[in-house]
C-alpha positions in Angstrom: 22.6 196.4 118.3 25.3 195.6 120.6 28.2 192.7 119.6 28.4 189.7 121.5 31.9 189.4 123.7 32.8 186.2 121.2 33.2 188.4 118.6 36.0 190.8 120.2 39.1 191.2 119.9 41.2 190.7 122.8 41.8 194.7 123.4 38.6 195.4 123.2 37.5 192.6 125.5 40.2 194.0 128.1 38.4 196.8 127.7 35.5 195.7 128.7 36.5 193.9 131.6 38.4 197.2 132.9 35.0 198.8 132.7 33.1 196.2 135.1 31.9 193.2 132.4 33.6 190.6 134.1 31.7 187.9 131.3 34.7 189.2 128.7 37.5 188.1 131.1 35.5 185.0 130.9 35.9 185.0 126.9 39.6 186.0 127.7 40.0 182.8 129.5 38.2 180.2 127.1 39.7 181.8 123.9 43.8 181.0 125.6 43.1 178.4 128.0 44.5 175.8 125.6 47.3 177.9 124.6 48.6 178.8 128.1 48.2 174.9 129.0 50.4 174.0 125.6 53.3 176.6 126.3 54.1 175.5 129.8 53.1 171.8 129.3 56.9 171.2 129.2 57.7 172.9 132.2 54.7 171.7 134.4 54.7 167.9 133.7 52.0 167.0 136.2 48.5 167.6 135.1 47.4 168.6 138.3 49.5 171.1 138.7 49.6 172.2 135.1 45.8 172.9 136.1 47.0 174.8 138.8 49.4 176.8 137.2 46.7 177.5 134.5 44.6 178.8 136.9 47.0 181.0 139.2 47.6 182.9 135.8 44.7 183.7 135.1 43.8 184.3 138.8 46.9 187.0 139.0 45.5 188.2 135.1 42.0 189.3 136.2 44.4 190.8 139.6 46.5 192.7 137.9 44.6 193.4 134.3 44.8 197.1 134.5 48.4 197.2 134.6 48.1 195.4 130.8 49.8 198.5 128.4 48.1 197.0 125.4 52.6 196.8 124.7 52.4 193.9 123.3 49.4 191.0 122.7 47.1 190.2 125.5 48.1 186.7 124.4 51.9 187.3 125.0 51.3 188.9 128.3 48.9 186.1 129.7 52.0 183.8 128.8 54.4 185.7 130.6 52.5 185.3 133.2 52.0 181.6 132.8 55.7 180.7 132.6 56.8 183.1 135.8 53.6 180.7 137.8 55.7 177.6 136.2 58.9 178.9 137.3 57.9 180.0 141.0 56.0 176.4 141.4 59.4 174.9 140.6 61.1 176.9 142.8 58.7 176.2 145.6 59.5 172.5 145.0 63.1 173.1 144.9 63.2 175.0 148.2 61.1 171.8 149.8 64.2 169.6 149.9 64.8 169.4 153.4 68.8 168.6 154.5 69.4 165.4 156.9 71.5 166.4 159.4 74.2 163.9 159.6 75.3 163.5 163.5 79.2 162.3 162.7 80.7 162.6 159.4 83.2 160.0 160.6 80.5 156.8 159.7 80.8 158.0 156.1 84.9 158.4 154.6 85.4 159.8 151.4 85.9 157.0 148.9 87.9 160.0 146.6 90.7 159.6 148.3 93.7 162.8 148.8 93.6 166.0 146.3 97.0 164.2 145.1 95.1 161.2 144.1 91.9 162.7 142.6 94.8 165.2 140.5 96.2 162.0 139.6 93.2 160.7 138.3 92.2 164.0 136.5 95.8 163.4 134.6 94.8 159.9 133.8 91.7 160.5 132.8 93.0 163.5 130.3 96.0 161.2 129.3 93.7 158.4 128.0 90.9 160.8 126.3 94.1 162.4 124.5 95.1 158.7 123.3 91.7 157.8 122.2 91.2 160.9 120.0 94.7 159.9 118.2 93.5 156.8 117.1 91.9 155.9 113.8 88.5 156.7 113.4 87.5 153.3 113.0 89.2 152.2 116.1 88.1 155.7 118.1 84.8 154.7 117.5 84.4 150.6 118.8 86.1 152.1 121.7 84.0 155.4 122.5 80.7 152.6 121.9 82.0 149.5 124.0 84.4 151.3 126.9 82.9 154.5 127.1 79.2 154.0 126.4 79.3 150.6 127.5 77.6 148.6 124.6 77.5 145.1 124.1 79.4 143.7 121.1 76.4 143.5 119.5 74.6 146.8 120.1 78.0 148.4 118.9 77.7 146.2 115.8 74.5 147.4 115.5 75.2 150.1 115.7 78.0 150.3 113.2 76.3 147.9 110.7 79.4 145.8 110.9 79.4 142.3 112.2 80.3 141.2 116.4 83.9 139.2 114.7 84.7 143.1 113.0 84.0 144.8 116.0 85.9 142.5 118.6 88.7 142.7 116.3 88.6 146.5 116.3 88.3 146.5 119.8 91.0 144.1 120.6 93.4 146.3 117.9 92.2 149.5 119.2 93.6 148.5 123.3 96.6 147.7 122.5 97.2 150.9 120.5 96.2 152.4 123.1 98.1 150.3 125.5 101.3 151.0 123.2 100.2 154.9 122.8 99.8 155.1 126.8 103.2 152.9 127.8 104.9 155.4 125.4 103.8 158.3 127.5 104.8 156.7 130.9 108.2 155.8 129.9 
């Protein structure tokens, strides 16, 4: 009495389809569809060409199945497969972007003006970050939600379960530390 293909492992099943019986890739196939299609889900976002991708692998699987060492699971090899096909479709849509070929570069100026100005921004920039990390925590943080994430008075007070008078307060306190702490530095 011979056993039916559903009840195989996956070696022997690899096996099988090695020796010509081409209805175990077939159980291959059915038993990690839905695996393969859950591991690069992430990856491939669109389910067409998740469905693709799903059947390129096992396309290049049945193509290259005798080069399977039986190393590790037939499982773990039919993913490796799965997430190079994920990885070369996303290159292939990377390498579409095409380049405009702009005729003068004069009709567009740089709004970042000279290296000495965008080095004199940088030190800005660095001076006010050090300023803001100096002050209290409950000032550092009305400031990092309203300048720097840009909140509204409310979402920061939301945010910090306080009420809008408490955090304008802060706010108003925390700039002219900062004004104070900065004017310092400058003079």
């Amino acid at each position: 009495m011979t056993q039916s293909p559903l009840t195989l492992k996956d070696d022997a099943l690899v096996k099988l389809a090695l020796a010509g019986q081409t209805e175990c890739f077939s159980v291959l196939m059915e038993r990690h569809a839905a695996t393969v299609r859950n591991h690069i889900s992430a990856l491939v976002r669109n389910r067409s060409d998740l469905d693709d991708v799903v059947q390129d692998t096992f396309m290049k699987a049945w193509a290259r199945l005798s080069t399977f060492r039986f190393e590790a699971t037939f499982r773990t090899w039919l993913i490796s497969i799965a997430l190079n096909e994920a990885f070369a479709l996303h290159r292939r849509r990377k390498c579409r972007v095409s380049c405009v070929v702009i005729p003068t570069l004069d009709r567009f100026p740089s709004h970042a003006g000279s290296p000495h100005q965008a080095f004199a921004r940088s030190e800005t920039r660095t001076r006010v970050r050090t300023a803001i990390s100096k002050l209290p925590a409950k000032y550092r943080e009305v400031v990092v939600l309203c300048e720097l994430e840009q909140l509204t008075a409310r979402e920061t007070a939301r945010r910090m379960n306080a009420s809008i008078p408490l955090v304008k307060t802060r706010l108003l306190r925390a700039r002219h530390m900062l004004s104070a702490a900065l004017n310092e530095k400058a003079a």
